[in-house]
N, C-alpha and C positions, 0 to 999 in steps of 0.2 A: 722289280725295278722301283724306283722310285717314284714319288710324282710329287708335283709343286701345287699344292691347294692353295689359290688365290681368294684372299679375303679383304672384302671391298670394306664392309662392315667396321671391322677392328681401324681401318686406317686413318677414322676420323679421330679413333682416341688418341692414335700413336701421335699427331701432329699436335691435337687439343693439350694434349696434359704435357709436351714438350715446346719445341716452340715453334713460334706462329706469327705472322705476319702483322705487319708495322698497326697494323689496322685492328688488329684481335681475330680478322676471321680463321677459319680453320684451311688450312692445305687440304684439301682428300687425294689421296693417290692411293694407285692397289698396294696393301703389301702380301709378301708371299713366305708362308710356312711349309716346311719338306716334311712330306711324310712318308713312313715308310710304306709301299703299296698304298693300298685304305685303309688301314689301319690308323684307329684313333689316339694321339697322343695328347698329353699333359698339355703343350701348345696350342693343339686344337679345339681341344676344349675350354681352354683362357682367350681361345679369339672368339668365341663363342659371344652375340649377342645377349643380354638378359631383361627383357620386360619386367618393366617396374608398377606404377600404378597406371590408372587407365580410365577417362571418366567417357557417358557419352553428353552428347549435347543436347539440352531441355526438349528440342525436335526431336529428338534420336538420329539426325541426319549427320551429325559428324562424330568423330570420337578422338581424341587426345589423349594419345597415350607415352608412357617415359621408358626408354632406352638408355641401359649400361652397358660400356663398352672398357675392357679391361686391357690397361697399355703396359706390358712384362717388363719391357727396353725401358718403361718409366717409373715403372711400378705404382701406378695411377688407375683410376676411374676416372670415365670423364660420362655424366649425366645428361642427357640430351631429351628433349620433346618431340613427338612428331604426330602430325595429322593426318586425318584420311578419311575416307566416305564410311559411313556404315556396313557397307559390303565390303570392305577392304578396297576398294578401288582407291586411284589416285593419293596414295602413300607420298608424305612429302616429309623433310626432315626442317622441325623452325629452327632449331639452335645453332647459329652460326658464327660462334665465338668459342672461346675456351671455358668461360664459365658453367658452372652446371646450374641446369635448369629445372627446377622438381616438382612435386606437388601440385600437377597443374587441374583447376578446377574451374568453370566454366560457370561466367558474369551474365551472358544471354548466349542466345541462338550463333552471336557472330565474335563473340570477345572472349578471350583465355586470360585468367590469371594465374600467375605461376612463380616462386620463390626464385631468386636471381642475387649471390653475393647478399645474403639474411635480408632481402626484402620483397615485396610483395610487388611485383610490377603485373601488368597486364600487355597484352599484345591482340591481333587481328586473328583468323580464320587462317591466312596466310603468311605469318610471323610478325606482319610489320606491322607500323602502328603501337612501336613497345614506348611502354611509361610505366615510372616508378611511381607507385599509390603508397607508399609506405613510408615513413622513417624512422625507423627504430635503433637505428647505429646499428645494425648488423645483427639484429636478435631476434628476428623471426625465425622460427623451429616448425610450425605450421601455424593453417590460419581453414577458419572455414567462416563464406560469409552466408548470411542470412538469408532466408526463402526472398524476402521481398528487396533483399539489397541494400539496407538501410543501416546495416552492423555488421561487423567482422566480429570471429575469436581470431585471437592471436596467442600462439603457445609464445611464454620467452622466461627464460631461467632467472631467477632469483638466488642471490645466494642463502645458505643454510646452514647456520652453527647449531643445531641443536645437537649432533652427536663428534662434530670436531672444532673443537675452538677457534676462534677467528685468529689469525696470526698478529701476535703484537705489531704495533703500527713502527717500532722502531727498527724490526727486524723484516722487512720486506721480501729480503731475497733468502730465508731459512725457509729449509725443505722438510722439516722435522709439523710433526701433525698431534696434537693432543686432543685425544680420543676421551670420551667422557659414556659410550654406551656403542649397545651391539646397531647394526646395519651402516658400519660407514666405511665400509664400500658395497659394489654391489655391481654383480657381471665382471668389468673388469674396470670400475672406476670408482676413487675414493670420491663420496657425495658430501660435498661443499657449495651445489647450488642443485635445487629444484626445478621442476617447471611449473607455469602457472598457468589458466588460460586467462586473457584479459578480451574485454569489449571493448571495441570502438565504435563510435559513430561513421557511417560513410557516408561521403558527399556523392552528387549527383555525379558526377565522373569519375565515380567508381575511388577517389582517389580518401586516403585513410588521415583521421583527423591526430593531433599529434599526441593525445591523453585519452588514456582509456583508463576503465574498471578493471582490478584486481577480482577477482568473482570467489578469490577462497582468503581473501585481504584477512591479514594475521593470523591465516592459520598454516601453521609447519609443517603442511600435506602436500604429497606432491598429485598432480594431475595434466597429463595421463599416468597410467602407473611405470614405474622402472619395471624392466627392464627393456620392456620391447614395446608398450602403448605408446600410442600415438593419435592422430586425429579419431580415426574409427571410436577410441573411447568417452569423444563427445557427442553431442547431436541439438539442430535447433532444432523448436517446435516449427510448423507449419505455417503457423501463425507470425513465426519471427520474435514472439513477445519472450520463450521461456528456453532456457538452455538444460538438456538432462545429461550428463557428464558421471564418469566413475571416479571413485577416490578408497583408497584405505585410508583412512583418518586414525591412525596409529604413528608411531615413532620409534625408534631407538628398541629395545628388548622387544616389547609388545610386537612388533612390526615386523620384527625376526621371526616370529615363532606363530603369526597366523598371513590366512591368505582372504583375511575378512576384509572384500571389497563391499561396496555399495553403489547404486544408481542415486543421485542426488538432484535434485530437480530445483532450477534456479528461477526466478522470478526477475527480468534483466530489469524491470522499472521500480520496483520495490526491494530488488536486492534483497532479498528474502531467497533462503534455501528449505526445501523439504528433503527427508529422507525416506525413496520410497521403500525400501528392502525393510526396514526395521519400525517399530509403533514409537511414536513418541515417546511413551513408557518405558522405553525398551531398557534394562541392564545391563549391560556388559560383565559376563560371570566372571568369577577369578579361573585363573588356569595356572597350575602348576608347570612353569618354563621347561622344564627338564620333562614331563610325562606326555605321554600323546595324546590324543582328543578323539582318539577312535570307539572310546565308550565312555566321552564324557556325556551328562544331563544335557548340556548343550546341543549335542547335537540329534537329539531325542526327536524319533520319528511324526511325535504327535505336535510337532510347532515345526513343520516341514517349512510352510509358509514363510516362516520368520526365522529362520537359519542363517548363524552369522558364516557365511559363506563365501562363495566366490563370484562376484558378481560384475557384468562386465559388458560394454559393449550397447547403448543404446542404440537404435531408432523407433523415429515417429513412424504411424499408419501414414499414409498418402493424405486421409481422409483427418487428421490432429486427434481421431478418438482414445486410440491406444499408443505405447510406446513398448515393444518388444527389449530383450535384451536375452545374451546365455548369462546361467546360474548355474552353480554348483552349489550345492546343498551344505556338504561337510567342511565346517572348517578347520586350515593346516592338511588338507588334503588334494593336493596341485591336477590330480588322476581323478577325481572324483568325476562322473556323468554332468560332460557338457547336457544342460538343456534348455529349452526355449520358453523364457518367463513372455507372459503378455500382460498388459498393467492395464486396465479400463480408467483413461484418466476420468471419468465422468462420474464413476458410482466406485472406487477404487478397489477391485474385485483383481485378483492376481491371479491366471491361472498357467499352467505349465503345459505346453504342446504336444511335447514330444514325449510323450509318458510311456509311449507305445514304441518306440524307439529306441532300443536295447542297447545307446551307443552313442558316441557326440556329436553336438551340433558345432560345426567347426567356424561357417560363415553363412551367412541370408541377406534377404530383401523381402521388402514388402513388395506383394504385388500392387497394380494400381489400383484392385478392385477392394484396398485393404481390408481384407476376410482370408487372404491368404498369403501365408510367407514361404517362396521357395528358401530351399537351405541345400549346404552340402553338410553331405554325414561320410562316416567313413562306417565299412561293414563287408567283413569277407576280402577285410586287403586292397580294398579300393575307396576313392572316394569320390563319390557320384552324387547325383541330384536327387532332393527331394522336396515334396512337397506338404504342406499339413492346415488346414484353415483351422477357427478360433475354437470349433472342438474336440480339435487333438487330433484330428482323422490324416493320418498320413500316409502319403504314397510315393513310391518311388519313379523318377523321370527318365533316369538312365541307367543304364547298366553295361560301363564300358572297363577294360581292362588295363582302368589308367583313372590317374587322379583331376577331380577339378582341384583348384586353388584359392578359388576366388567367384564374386559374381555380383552383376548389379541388374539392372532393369537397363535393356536398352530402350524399350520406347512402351506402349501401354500394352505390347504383344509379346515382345520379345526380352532374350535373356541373355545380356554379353557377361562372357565367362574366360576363364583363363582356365588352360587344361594343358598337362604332362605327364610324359610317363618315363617307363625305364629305358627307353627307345628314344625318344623324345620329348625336346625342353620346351621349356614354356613356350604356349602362343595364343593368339585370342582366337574365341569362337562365338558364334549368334544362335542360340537354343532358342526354339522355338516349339511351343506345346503343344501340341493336335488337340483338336477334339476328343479323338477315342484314348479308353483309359488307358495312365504311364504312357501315351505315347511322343516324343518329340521328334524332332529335323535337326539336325546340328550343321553346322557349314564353317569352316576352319576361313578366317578370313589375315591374319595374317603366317607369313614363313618367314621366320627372322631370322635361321642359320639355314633355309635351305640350301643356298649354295657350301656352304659347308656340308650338311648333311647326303648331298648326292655326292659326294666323292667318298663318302664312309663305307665299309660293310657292315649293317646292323645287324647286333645279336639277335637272339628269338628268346622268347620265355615262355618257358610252363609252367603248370598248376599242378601240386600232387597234393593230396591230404595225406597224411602219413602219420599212422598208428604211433600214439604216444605210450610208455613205459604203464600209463596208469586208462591204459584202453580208451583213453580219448581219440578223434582225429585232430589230426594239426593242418593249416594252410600251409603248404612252402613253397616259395617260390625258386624254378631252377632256370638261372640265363645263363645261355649258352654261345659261345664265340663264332664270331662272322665264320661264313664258310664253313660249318660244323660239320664233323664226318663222325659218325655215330658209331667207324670200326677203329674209329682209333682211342687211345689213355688219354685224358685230360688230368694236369691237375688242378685242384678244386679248392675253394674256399667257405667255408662255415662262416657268415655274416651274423654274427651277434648284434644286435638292435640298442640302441641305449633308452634313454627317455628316466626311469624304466619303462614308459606305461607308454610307449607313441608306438605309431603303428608300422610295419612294414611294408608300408602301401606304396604304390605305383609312383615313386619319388623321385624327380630328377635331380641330383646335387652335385654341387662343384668340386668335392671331396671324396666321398662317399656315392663313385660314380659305378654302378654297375654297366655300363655302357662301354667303360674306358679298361674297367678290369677286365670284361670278356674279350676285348679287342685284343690284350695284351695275352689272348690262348690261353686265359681258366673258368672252370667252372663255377658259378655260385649256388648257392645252396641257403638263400635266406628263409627262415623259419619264421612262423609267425609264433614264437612262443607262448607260453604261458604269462600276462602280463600285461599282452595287447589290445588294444581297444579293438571290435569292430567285430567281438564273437562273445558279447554278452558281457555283461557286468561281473558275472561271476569268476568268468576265464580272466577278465582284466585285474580283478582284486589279489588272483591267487597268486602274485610275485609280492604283494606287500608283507613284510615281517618273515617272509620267506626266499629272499634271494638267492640262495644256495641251493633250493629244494626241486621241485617239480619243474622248473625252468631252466633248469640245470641241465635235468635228465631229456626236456625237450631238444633242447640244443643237439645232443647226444643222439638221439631216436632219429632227428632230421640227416644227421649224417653218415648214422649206420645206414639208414635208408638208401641216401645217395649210393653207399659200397655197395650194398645186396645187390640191390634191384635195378642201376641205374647203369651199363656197363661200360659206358666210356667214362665213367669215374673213376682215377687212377687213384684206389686209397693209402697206397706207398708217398703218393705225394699229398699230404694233405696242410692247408691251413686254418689258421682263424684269427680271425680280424675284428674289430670293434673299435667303439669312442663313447666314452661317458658309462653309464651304463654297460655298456658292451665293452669298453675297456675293463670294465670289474670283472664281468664274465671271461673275460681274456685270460685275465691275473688268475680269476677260481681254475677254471680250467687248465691252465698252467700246470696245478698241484692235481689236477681229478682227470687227466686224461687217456691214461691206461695204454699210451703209447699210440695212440691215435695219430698227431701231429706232428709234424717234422717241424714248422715254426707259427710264431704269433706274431700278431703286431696288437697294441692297444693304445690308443688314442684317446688322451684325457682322462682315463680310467682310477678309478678312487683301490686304491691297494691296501690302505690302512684304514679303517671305518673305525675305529679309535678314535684317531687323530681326524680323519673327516671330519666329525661329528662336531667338533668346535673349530674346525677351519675354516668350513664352509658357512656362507654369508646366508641364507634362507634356510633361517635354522628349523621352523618348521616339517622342513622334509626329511631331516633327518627323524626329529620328532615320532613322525608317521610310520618313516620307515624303520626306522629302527626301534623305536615302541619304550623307548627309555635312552638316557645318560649311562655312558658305562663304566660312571662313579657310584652308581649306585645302589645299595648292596641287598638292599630288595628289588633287584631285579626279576621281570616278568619273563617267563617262558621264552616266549617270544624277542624280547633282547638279548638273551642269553646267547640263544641261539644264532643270533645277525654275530654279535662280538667274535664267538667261537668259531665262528665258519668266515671269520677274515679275509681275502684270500695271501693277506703278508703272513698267515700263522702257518702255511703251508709250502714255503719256502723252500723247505727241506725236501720234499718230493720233486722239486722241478729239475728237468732233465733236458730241456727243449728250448732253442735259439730264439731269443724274443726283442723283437723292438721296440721301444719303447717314446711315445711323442708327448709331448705337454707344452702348451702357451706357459707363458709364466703372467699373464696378463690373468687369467682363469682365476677368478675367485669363488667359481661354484665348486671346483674341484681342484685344490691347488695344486702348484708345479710340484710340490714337494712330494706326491703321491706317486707322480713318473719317473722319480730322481730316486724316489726310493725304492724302488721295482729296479728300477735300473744296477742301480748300486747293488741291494741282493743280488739278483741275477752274477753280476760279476765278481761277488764275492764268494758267491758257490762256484766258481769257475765254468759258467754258463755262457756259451756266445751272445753276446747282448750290444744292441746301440740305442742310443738314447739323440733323438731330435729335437732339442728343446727349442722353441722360439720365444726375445726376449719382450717380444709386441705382437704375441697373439693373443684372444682368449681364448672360450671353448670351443670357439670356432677358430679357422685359419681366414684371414681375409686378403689379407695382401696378394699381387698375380706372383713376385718373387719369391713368396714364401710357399701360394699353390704350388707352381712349378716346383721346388723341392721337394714340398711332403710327396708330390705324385713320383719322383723320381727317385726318392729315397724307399716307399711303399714296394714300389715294383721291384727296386733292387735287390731288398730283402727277400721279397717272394721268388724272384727268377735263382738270386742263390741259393736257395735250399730247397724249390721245388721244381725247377729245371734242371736240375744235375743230371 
């Protein structure tokens, strides 16, 4: 029978992002989504609450945290803030308008400051008490203020003609762009304005003076970096006096072709920058644009220290001695080993934590006692807590069958964390370390779709390792649909990974939902193939230059598996699915699957690595991965090999029903790669569709265009593997 899941959550978005009363507040009334039994739908998962950022308060006694709620009817977000005790007790919601409320960061014990319509206002403990500290005409992007309160940063965009010419002043309204060099676009936006971060003075009421400092003034860098930095890539000092901040200080070609960031250290009274990653001295080599850097001089083991590299993410100790940050060693190499640099600002000694750590450092904090940073790492397809003090000695805190996300210091004891899995979405929790060794207390303090979640039947998941082609073990993961009866056929999905190099780990996603797939009666079967972090450096290396090879066959091995050995794996009905990365794999397999699959689906997937190779805007990864240009006719083993094993060269062999999705917004992987998968497909007389969206990118964002991709996904699979 049916049943009508009542969602209190979603009804504040449905009225916020539509409309709203004479006053601005928000209407809340229940609304209601039909599901069918328990079973999870595309709907239910878009009413789905999402925790956003999250800080505690300088006591540890409150914490403000930010809520997204996703309106389908409006095809909206609408951003909200809300308070509550350290224990989760006394949950209150501040935002009571339709405006969205974000980045909220805490001025004392009793004052929230938080972005409202690009400006920085401040509010009480209780919401009230709001005022606007800012005026920038609507150009705060974020802001963090100073240990002692006395200075703000504030991100706000500038514009930027160094790679697209400024539009003549007589022609205002032409859409036409004169392009003068490579990086102009990037993700899914042509870049004609930067961000910068600037200092203000603050007055005693918190309230922001109307001229600030440019902190990278004349220079054509952006900070934080594109595509996804943001505040995390700055940091004050302790002291209030000094800003340490990331930057690539590249442009145009150069900028395209490395991933050489830097930690920069600012001097706010003197205005004065140091660079701590690289010596004064430092050169910057030549690099051939077209060649990779996986054996150039440059990235030579014996100037480990001074590797123009990846570098990212400052903070200070508690204590102002040192300032932490992750490195990546190799540059033009995006997969290289997150690890954890410590900088002695006192006697300038760099040393690296996590050496013993066979694997990334994802996010940290300094403890109070600054001598030690907890961190999350990923390792064995999860990603749990760790710990490590200043010489290198690391240990692990937890060991659960699901991901943290995130973490800060809630008080000088305790540790507030964001943690999800395949089962369940984000929510916060309070870790807390015992005494005895690796041991903590965790305590789940908030449920943001519980009412939602008790009306669900939750899948189950297992763990198999499963003998790969070249006698290795592999990690896979098998979820299995609510209600699972172990005597009966399932049919079964092959999750192909993308990245290439990310992990299969305990993920909850709004697309990419194992939760909603198992609901809908199939199996999954995701592999941790060859390629992914979290099983040695070596296992992660062996997909680069080799896409086609051992990762190929892992894919393969995880699914034979499932047939042999797994008995309600129905292998008459089988598919495989993927995006990005795993769309490639989709496309290979298409042509290498020996009658395996009845259909695919591939999402965002590069089909022509040809044409990739100068489509794509971070030209560097190609670079890496592909180990050469494939104009050029001293080509190396290894490029040879990527060009030859296509998977558009293999066109002729496909035999199998494939869908086919692409953003047209995606400039890491353009539309043209889905559209040309597509077209073959239908020119070999192949049952093919094709879902383009004309404002997506490599992600789907929009709830009207979720709802689609989940309803066009499943139709595909129920038609060819529900028959």
């Amino acid at each position: 029978m049916n049943k009508l899941l009542a969602i209190g959550a979603a009804a504040l978005l449905l009225t916020a992002c539509g409309s709203q009363k004479d006053n601005n507040e928000v209407n809340i009334q229940k609304q209601t989504i039909q599901l069918e039994n328990d079973q999870m739908t595309p709907e239910a998962l878009w009413a789905m609450s999402r925790i956003g950022g999250y800080q505690a308060s300088p006591d540890g006694q409150h914490i403000v945290f930010q809520m997204g709620y996703y309106s389908v009817e409006e095809n909206k977000s609408h951003q909200v803030l809300w308070m509550m005790n350290a224990d989760g007790s006394e949950q209150k919601q501040l935002t009571e308008d339709a405006d969205n409320e974000t980045d909220a960061q805490w001025l004392d014990n009793e004052t929230v400051a938080f972005i409202k319509g690009g400006e920085v206002w401040k509010m009480s403990l209780n919401g009230s008490a709001r005022k606007q500290l800012s005026e920038t005409e609507g150009q705060v992007e974020g802001f963090q203020f100073s240990p002692d309160r006395s200075k703000v940063i504030i991100l706000k965009s500038i514009p930027f003609n160094e790679v697209i010419k400024e539009k003549p002043a007589d022609l205002p309204k032409t859409t036409g762009r004169v392009v003068t060099d490579l990086m102009y676009r990037h993700w899914d936006h042509y870049v004609e304005s930067i961000q910068h971060p600037f200092v203000f003075t603050v007055n005693d009421d918190f309230s922001v003076a109307s001229e600030g400092t440019d902190i990278l003034e004349g220079e054509p860098f952006e900070c934080p970096m594109e595509p996804f930095g943001g505040m995390e890539q700055l940091a004050w000092s302790t002291d209030s006096k000094q800003i340490a901040y990331t930057c690539r200080k590249k442009t145009g070609l150069q900028y395209s072709i490395s991933t050489d960031s830097d930690i920069f250290l600012y001097d706010v009274e003197k205005k004065e920058t140091k660079n701590l990653c690289k010596p004064a001295d430092y050169v910057e080599p030549a690099i051939e644009p077209t060649k990779t850097m996986l054996n150039q001089a440059v990235n030579a083991p014996e100037n480990l220290k001074n590797l123009p590299g990846y570098d990212q993410n400052p903070k200070f100790s508690p204590d102002g001695r040192y300032l932490a940050w992750t490195s990546m060693a190799r540059d033009g190499y995006e997969a290289d080993r997150m690890r954890l640099c410590c900088y002695d600002l006192k006697t300038g000694e760099k040393t690296f934590l996590t050496e013993s750590f066979d694997s990334n450092v994802d996010d940290y904090c300094w403890a109070p006692d600054a001598r030690t940073i907890y961190y999350i790492g990923v390792w064995h397809a999860t990603e749990n807590l760790y710990s490590t003090n200043l010489q290198g000695e690391v240990k692990q805190m937890t060991n659960f069958q699901a991901d943290f996300g995130s973490l800060q210091m809630l008080n000088d004891k305790q540790i507030l964390a964001e943690k999800h899995s395949y089962t369940e979405p984000a929510d916060l929790y309070v870790v807390t370390p015992n005494d005895t060794d690796n041991g903590v207390a965790i305590t789940q303090i908030t449920e943001v779709n519980k009412e939602i979640l008790d009306q669900l039947g939750k899948p189950s998941v297992e763990q198999y390792w499963v003998k790969t082609t070249d006698g290795k073990d592999m990690l896979t993961w098998v979820i299995l649909p609510p209600h699972f009866d172990k005597t009966k056929k399932y049919p079964t999905l092959l999750f192909c990974e993308g990245g290439p190099q990310s992990p299969v780990s305990q993920f909850w996603s709004y697309r990419w939902n194992f939760f909603i797939m198992a609901s809908q009666g199939y199996v999954i079967v995701a592999p941790n193939r060859r390629g992914l972090p979290g099983f040695g450096q070596e296992w992660l290396e062996a997909v680069s230059g080799d896409w086609t090879g051992q990762c190929m066959h892992d894919y393969l091995a995880a699914i034979d598996f499932a047939c042999d050995e797994l008995p309600y794996v129905d292998r008459d009905r089988l598919g495989a699915v993927g995006a990005s990365f795993g769309g490639f794999s989709v496309y290979y397999l298409a042509g290498h699957h020996d009658g395996r699959f009845k259909c695919f689906i591939a999402h965002d997937g590069a089909f022509n690595l040809e044409a990739m190779y100068t489509e794509t805007e971070e030209n560097w990864f190609s670079n890496w991965e592909y180990d050469d240009a494939y104009w050029n006719k001293d080509q190396t083993p290894r490029a040879k090999k990527t060009y030859d094993n296509s998977p558009h060269r293999f066109v002729d062999k496909w035999d199998t029903p494939i869908l086919c999705i692409h953003g047209e917004k995606d400039y890491r992987i353009n539309a043209t790669q889905g559209m040309s998968a597509f077209n073959a497909a239908r020119m070999r007389g192949i049952e093919a569709e094709l879902l383009i969206f004309p404002d997506e990118n490599h992600w789907v964002l929009k709830p009207q265009n979720g709802i689609l991709w989940q309803r066009t996904y499943f139709e595909w699979l129920d038609r060819w593997l529900k028959k």
